[in-house]
Every structure is written in structure tokens, then in C-alpha cells.
C-alpha positions in Angstrom: -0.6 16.2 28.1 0.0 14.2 25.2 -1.9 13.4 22.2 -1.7 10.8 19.6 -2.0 12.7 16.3 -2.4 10.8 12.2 -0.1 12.8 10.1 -0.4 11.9 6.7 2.6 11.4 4.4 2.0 13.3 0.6 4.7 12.8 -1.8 5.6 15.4 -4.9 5.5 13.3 -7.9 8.6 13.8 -9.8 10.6 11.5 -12.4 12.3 9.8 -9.5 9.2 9.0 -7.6 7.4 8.1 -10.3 10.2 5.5 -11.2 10.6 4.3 -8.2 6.7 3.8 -7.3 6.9 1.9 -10.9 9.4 -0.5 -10.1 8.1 -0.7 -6.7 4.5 -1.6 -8.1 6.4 -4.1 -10.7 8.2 -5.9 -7.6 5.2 -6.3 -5.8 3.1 -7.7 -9.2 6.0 -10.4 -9.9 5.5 -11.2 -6.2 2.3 -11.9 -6.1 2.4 -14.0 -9.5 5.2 -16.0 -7.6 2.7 -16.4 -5.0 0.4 -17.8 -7.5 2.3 -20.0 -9.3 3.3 -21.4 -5.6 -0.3 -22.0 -4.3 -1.0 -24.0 -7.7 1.8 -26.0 -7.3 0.9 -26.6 -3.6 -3.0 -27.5 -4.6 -1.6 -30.4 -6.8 0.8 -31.6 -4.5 -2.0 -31.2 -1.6 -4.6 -33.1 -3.9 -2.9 -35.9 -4.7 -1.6 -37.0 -1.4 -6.0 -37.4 -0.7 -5.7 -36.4 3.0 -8.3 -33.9 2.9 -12.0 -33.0 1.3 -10.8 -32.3 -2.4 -13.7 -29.6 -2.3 -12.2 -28.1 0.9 -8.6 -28.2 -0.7 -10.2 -26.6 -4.2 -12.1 -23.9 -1.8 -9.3 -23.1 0.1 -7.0 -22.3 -3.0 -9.5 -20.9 -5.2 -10.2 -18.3 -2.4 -6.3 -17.3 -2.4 -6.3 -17.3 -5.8 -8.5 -14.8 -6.0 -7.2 -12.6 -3.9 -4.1 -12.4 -5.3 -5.6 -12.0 -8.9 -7.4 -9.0 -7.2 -4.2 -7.4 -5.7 -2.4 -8.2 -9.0 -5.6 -6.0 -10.8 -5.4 -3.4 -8.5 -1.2 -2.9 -8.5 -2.0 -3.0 -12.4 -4.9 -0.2 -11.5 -2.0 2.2 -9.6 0.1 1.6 -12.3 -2.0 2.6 -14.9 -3.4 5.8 -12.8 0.3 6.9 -11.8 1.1 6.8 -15.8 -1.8 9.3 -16.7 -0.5 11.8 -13.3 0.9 14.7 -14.2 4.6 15.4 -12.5 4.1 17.7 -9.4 0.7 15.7 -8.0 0.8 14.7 -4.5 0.3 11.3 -3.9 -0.9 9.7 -0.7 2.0 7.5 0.5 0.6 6.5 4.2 -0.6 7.6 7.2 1.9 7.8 10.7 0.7 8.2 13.9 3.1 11.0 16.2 2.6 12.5 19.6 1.9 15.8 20.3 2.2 17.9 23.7 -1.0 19.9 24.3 -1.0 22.4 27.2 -3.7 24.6 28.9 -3.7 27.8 27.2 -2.9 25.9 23.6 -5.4 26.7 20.7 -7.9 24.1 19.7 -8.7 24.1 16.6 -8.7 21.5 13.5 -5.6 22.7 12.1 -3.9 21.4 15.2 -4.9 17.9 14.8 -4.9 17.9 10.9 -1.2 17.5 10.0 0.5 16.7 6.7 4.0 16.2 5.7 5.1 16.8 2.1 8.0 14.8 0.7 9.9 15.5 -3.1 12.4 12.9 -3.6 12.9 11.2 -0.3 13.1 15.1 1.1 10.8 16.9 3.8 9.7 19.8 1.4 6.8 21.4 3.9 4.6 20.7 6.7 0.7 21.8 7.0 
């Protein structure tokens, strides 16, 4: 029979990771402040063609708004918290999903379910 099993992905901080993970977090801040500066320019151009409820239209964008200001503060958040990690913390980087073959006869326990993958610089280092 076959199971479908979460394995979870840690990776090793190193100097690499932690550069990486930095300009990754960077990208994805610059991004979002694109988004921004794109959903203000498209409330003015939306407001002054008057087609719609200017409180609907100021709604609408002030709720988008917002959540991008929140993601911006929380990629600041990850940045500031992977600065203050020492090198050689595991980091949680996602969660897969994998099948696994279970047989009659197989061991149950938790340890066959709970499954984690340890990664150092793009390298499979150990699995638990």
C-alpha cells in the first residue's frame, strides 16, 4: 500500500545560505514595493475615470495595500531574525509531500511517518 507522507525540508545555515536567503528576501521586498507603487498608480488612474464607488475603489486598494505593507514587514522580520542566527542553525525551508510503500509486517511507529531531510548548501547532508 502506499502512503502519502510530509517530509520536511531543514537547511544548515552556512555563509552561502545565509546570502542567498538574503538576496532572496531582498528580491521578494523590491517586489512587493513594485507591487505597491503599481496599485497606487492604478487607484489614480481607476479614480479619475469615475466608473465606480470612489469608496469601493479606496477599499479595494487600501485592503492590497495593506497586505503588501504586511508582507514587506514580515520579509523585513526574516531578515532581521536570519542576521542574529548563528551559522550551523537549521532553518525550516518547506514542507514536500512523498509516497511511501507500507507492507504487512512493516513497523508502525511515529518515526515512520515523521521524516526530515537536511540540506547544506544545496546538498542532501542526512535524513531522519
Amino acid at each position: 500500500m502506499k502512503l502519502i507522507q510530509k517530509v520536511v525540508i531543514m537547511q544548515v545555515l552556512t555563509e552561502q545560505s545565509k546570502s542567498e536567503l538574503i538576496r532572496y528576501y531582498t528580491k521578494q521586498k523590491r517586489l512587493l514595493e513594485t507591487e505597491i507603487e503599481q496599485l497606487l498608480f492604478e487607484e489614480k488612474k481607476v479614480t479619475h475615470k469615475n466608473r465606480y464607488q470612489p469608496e469601493r475603489v479606496s477599499d479595494y486598494f487600501e485592503h492590497e495595500l495593506n497586505l503588501r505593507q504586511e508582507k514587506i514587514k514580515l520579509v523585513d522580520f526574516q531578515m532581521e531574525q536570519l542576521s542574529v542566527l548563528p551559522l550551523g542553525s537549521e532553518i525550516r525551508e518547506r514542507e514536500l509531500e512523498t509516497i511511501v510503500d507500507v507492507m504487512v509486517g512493516d513497523k508502525w511507529d511515529e518515526n515512520t511517518l515523521n521524516k526530515t531531510i537536511v540540506v547544506t548548501d544545496g546538498v542532501i547532508t542526512e535524513i531522519r
